[in-house]
Every structure is written in structure tokens, then in C-alpha cells.
C-alpha positions in Angstrom: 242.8 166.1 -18.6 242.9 162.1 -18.3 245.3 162.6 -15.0 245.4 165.2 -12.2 248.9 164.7 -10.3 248.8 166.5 -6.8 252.0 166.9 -4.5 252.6 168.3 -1.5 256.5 170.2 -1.0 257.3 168.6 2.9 260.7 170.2 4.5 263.5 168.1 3.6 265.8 169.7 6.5 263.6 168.0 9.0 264.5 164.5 7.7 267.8 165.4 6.8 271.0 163.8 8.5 273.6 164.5 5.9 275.3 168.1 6.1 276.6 167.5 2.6 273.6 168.1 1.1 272.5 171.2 3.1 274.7 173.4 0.1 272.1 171.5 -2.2 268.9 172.5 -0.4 270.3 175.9 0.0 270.2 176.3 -3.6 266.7 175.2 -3.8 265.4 177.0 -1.1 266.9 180.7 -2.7 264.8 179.1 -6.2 261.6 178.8 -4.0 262.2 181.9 -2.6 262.5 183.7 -6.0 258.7 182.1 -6.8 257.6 183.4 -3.4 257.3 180.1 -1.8 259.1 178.7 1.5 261.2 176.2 2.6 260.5 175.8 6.0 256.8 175.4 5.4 254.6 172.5 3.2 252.3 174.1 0.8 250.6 172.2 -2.3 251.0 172.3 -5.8 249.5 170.8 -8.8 251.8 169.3 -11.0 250.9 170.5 -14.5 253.4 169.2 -16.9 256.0 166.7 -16.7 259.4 166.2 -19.4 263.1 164.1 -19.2 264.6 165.8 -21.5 266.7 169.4 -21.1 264.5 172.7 -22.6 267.6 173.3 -25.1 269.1 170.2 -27.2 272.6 169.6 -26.7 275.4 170.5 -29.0 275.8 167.9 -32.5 279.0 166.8 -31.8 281.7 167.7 -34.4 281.8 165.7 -37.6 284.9 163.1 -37.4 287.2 163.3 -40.1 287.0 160.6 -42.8 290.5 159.3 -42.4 289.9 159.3 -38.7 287.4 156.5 -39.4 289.8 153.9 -39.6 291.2 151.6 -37.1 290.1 154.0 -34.5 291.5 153.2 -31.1 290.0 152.3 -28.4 291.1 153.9 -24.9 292.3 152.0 -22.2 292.8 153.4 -18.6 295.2 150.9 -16.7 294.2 151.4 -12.9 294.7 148.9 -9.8 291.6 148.9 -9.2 288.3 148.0 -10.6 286.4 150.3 -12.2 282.7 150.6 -11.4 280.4 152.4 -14.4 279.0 155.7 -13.5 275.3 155.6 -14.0 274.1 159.1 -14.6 270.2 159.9 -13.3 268.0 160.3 -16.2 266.6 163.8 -16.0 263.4 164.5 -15.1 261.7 168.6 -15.0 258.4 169.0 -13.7 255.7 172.6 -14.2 253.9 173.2 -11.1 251.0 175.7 -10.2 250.4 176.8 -6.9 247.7 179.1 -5.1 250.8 180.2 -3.3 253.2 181.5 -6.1 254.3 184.9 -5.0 252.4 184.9 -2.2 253.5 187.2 0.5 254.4 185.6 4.2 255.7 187.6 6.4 258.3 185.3 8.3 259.3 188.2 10.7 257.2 189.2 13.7 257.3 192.5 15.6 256.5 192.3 19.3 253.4 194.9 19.9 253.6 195.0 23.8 256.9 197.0 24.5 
């Protein structure tokens, strides 16, 4: 390959200061999980393939009827105050591979001196 891309996966609940976002890491943290990695721990991966577009194309919209073609209005929304334009994040998917996929940590210890 002409580039190598190497990342490290760093804790984000350590820097974190917004409890809004915890229901957000939750849900990455159970997709981790499912690939046997952690949360609470760093580990390394190798980014192996990068894309910005969605596996599956969207839906073609439905064809507009011909007659609908003309002198098509435009919509207005009358508010009080000004509207700001929502800018949507372009998407961006990354493939990783890990030494550490599915590898088994066992986060539980049992105290041996009882």
C-alpha cells in the first residue's frame, strides 16, 4: 500500500464533560463490545479502508408529474426569527483490523485469599 494509517481508540469518558452524550458512547461501547473490544481501555488498530458515502444508495426519489413542472412554488416558512441553515456532517465510515478483535478480557476478578 502507498499509505499505512495507524490509530489508537483512547477512552472518551475520561475527557468527557457533557452527560448528553454519555447515551451516545453507550451505544458505541455495546458495538465494541459486540467485536470483543473495550471501552474503558486504548488498544490499536490499523485503519484499512476508508469511504463517505452509506454501503446502500438512497432511494431515487419519485418522478414529478409533468404538469407539476410548472410554476412550481416555492415554500416559505414565516417565523420571528432568523433562520440559521442546518449544515449536516458529511459521512465518513472507516474498516479497521485489530490484533484484539474478539479477544477475550476478563474484566471481572475473583479474590483467591478467602
Amino acid at each position: 500500500p502507498e499509505m499505512a494509517v495507524y490509530a489508537g481508540c483512547i477512552p472518551l469518558h475520561l475527557f468527557e464533560e457533557d452527560i448528553f452524550s454519555l447515551g451516545q458512547m453507550a451505544d458505541s461501547s455495546e458495538k465494541l463490545r459486540q467485536y470483543g473490544l473495550s471501552h474503558m481501555y486504548s488498544h490499536p488498530v490499523l485503519i484499512t479502508r476508508t469511504r463517505s458515502c452509506p454501503l446502500i444508495a438512497p432511494p431515487q426519489p419519485p418522478p414529478v408529474p409533468r404538469w407539476k413542472l410548472f410554476r412550481q412554488k416555492k415554500e416559505t416558512v414565516v417565523t420571528s426569527e432568523p433562520q440559521e441553515p442546518i449544515v449536516k456532517k458529511p459521512e465518513a465510515h472507516v474498516e479497521i483490523a485489530s490484533p484484539f478483535f474478539n479477544y477475550k478480557l476478563n474484566l471481572t476478578t475473583t479474590p483467591t485469599d478467602t
